[in-house]
C-alpha positions in Angstrom: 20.1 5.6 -4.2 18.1 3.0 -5.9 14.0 4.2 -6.3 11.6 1.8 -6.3 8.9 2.0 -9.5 6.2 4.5 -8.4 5.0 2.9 -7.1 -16.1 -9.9 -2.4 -16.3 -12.8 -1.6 -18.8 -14.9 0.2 -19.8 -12.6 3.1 -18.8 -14.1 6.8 -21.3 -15.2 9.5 -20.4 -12.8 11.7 -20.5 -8.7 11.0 -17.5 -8.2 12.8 -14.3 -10.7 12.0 -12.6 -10.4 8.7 -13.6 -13.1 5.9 -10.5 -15.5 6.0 -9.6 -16.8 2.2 -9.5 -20.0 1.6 -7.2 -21.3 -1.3 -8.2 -23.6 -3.8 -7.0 -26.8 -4.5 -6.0 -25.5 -8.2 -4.2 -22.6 -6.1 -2.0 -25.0 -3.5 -0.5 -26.8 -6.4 0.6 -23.9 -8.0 2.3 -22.4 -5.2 6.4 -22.9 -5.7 8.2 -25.1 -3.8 10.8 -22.0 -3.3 9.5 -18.6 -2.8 9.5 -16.4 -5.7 12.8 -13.6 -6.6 11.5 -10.9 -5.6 14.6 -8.8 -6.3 14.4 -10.6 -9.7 11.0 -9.9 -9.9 11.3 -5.7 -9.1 14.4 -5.9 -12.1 11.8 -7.2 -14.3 8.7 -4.9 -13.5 11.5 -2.0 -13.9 12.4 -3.4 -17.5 8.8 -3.4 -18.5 8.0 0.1 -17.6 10.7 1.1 -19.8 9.2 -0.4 -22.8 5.6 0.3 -21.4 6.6 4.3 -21.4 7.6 3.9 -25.1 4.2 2.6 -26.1 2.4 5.2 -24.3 0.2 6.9 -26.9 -3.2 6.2 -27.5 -2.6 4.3 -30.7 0.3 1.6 -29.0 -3.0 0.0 -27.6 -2.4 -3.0 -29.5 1.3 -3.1 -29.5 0.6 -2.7 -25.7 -1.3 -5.7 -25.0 0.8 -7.7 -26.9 4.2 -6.7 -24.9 2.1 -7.7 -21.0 1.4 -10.9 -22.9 4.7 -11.5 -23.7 6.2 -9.8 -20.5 4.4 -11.0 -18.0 5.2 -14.8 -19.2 9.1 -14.6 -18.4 10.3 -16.2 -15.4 10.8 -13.7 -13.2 7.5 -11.8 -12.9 5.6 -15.4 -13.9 7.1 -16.9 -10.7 5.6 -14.2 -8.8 2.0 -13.7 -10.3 1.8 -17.4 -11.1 2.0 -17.7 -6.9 -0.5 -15.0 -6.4 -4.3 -16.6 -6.0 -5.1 -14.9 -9.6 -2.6 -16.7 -11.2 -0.5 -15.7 -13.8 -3.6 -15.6 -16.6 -5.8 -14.1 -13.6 -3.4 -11.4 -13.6 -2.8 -10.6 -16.9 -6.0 -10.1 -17.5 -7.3 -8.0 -14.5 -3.7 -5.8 -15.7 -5.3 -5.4 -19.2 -8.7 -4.4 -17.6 -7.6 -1.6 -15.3 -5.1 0.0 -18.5 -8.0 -0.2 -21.1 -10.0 1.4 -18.2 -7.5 3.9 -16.9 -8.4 7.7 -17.0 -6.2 10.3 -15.6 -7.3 12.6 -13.3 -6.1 14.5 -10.2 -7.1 12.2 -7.4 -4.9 8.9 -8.7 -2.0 8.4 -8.2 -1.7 6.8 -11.4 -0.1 9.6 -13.3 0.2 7.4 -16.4 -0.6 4.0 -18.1 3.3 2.9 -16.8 2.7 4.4 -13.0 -0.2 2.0 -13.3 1.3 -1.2 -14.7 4.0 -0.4 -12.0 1.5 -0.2 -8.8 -0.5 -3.1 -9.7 2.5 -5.3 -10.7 4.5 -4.2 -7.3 1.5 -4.5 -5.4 1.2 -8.1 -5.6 3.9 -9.0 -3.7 1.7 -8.1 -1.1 -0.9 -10.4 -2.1 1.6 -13.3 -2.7 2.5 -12.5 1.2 -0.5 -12.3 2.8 -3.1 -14.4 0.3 -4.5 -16.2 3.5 -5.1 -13.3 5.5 -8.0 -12.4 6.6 -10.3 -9.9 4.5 -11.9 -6.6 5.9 -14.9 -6.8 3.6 -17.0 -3.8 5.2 -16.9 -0.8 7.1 -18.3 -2.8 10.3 -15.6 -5.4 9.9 -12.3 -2.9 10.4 -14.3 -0.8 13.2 -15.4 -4.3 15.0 -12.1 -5.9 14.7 -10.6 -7.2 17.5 -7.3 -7.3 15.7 -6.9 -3.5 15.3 -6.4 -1.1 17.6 -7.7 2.6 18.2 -4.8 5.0 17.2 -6.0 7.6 19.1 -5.9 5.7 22.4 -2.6 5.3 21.8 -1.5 9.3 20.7 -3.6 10.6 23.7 -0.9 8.6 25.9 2.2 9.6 23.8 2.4 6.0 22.3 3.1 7.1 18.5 5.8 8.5 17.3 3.9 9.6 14.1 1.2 11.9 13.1 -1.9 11.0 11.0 -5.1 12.9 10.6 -8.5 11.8 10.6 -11.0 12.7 7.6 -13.3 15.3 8.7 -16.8 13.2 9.4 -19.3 16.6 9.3 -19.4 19.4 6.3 -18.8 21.9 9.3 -15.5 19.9 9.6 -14.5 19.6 6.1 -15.2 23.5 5.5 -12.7 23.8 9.2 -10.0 21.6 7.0 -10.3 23.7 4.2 -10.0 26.9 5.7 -6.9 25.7 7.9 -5.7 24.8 4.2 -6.3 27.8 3.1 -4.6 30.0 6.2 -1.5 27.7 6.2 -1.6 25.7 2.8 2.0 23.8 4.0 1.4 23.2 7.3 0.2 19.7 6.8 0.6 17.3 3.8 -2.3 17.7 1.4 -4.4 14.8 1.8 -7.7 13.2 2.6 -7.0 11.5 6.2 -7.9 8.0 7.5 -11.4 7.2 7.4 -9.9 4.3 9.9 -8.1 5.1 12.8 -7.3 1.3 13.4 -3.9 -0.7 13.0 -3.2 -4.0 13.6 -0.7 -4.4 16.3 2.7 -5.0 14.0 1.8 -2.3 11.7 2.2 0.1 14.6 5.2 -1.5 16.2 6.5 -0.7 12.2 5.5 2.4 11.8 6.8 3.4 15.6 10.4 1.7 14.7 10.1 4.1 11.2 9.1 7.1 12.7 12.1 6.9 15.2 14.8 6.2 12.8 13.3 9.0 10.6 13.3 11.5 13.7 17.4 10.3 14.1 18.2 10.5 10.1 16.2 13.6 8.9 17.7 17.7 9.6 16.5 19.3 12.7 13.1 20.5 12.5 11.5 18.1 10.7 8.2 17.2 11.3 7.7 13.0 12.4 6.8 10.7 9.8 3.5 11.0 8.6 0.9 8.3 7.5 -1.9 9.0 4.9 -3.6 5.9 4.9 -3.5 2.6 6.8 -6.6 -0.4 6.6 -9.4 -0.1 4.5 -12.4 -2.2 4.3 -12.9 -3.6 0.5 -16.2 -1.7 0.4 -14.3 1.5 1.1 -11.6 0.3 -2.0 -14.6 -0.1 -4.1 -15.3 3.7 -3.0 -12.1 4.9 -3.7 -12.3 3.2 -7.6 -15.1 4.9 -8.2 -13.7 8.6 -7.1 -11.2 7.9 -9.8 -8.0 6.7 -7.2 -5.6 3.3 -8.3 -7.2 1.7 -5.7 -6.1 -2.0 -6.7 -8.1 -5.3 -5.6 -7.1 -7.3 -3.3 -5.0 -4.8 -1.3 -3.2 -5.2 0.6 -4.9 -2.4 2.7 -7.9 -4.8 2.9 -6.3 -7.2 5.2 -4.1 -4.4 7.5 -0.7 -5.1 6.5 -0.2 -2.0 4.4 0.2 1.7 5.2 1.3 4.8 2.8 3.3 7.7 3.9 3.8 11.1 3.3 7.5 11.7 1.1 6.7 14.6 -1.4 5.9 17.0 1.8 9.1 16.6 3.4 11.1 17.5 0.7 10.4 21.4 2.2 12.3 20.5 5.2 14.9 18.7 3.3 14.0 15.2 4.8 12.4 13.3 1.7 15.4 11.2 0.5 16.3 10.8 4.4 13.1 8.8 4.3 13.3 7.7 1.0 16.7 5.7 2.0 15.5 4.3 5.2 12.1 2.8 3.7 14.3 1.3 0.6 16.7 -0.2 3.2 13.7 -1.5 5.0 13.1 -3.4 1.8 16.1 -4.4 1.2 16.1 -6.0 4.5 13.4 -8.2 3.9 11.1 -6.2 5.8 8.5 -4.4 3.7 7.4 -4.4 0.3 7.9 -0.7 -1.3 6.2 1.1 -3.7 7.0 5.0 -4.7 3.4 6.7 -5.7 4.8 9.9 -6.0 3.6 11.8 -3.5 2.8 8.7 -1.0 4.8 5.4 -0.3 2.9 2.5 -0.1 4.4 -0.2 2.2 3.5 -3.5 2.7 5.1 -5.4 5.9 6.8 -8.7 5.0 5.0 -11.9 7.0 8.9 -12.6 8.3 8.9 -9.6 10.4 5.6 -10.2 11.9 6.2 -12.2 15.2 9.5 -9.9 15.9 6.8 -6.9 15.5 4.5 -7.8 17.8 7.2 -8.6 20.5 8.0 -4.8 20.1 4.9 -3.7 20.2 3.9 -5.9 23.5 7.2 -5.1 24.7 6.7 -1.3 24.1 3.0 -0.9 25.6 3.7 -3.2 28.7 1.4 -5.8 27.0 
């Protein structure tokens, strides 16, 4: 089995809809005729994290800087970034920022200088897929949204077929999480919970088609897929930065096309490369965009499968 790497604006008129970007002239031109290798692309990002792990100490800064320039300029990862609204300079430069700013701690999951290099550079496929989506710039935006919908409208009537929790809103509730951590530390996978309960439409048809092949491949007993994280406005990205997470800009959280998913928890029940296979498949497929974080996955869902989504989704809640 083949791994993957582990992987605002002007404000809109009204509080509620999502900011829709507008490319610029500069940016249509640049946009290939033929969309970018992205298998070529993902061979390239894995050679350059070899040679970025070798230059890891603190005195390879230089020697550092100079191999992204370098790097980044071949082909196969310029065809990608050079497609992305940044642009290939825009790019190498904001990769150069968030290294020379990068501090380790125990909230990212950013381990080192290369699990950094290889989120930010794997997650702009899912910028170069969805660069005219629409933006959730605040808070008010993803709760307002008449593109998402309420998750737990949809659990309450047996709808899912995964499990998320919700991020405690009270201190009485956060001390409740952290005693039921404390009682049963396994019990759940150790993480935060959604601020956002919300999910556009595909995302759920997605994560419903996942969490039934992952009930059909993993042993008996096994828990049902499990999602940490799913939209996020970019004022709660900006949040997230500050509390010391590799939250990169633009996301593709921001516009509601990404999740992540629990992997390291199921390895207790023997289930993690069970899920591992079935997401890389997925990508393989054409369907998502993969990147291993260690103890999350971060997906991105590929624009192809979108209308075929939202048929199941119709199609499963009698829509």
């Amino acid at each position: 089995m083949r791994v993957p790497s582990r992987s605002p604006g002007q404000q809109p008129a009204s509080p509620t809809a999502p900011a829709r970007r507008r490319p610029s002239a500069t940016a249509a031109r640049r946009l290939p005729s033929a969309a970018p290798d992205l298998v070529a692309y993902r061979a390239a990002v894995a050679d350059l994290l070899v040679e970025v792990g070798a230059l890891a100490d603190a005195t390879s800064t230089r020697a550092r800087q100079v191999l992204i320039d370098e790097r980044l300029r071949e082909p196969a990862l310029a065809a990608v970034l050079d497609a992305t609204p940044q642009g290939l300079l825009g790019a190498r430069e904001t990769l150069l920022l968030e290294m020379a700013r990068y501090q380790p701690n125990e909230r990212t999951s950013a381990r080192d200088l290369t699990a950094l290099v290889r989120i930010y550079l794997l997650s702009r496929i899912d910028v170069l897929w969805w660069q005219d989506a629409p933006v959730f710039h605040t808070d008010d935006q993803v709760n307002g949204s008449a593109e998402l919908v309420d998750l737990e409208w949809l659990r309450r009537r047996d709808l899912l077929c995964f499990r998320y929790q919700e991020q405690p809103a009270t201190v009485l509730g956060r001390a409740a999480r952290g005693l039921r951590r404390r009682l049963r530390p396994d019990a759940t996978p150790h993480t935060a919970g959604l601020l956002f309960r919300r999910a556009r439409r595909e995302v759920v048809a997605l994560l419903n088609e996942l969490g039934r092949e992952f009930a059909a491949a993993a042993p008996a007993g096994t828990p049902p897929l499990w999602v940490t994280s799913l939209v996020r406005s970019t004022e709660h990205q900006y949040r997230l930065r500050r509390l010391g997470y590799a939250a990169m800009l633009p996301s593709g959280h921001c516009l509601g096309y990404s999740v992540d998913v629990e992997l390291a928890w199921f390895t207790r029940f023997g289930a993690r490369d069970a899920l591992a296979e079935l997401l890389l498949a997925r990508q393989e497929a054409g369907d998502l965009n993969v990147i291993d974080e260690g103890q999350a996955w971060h997906l991105c869902l590929a624009p192809t499968a979108r209308r075929r989504l939202r048929r199941a989704y119709e199609a499963e809640m009698g829509v």
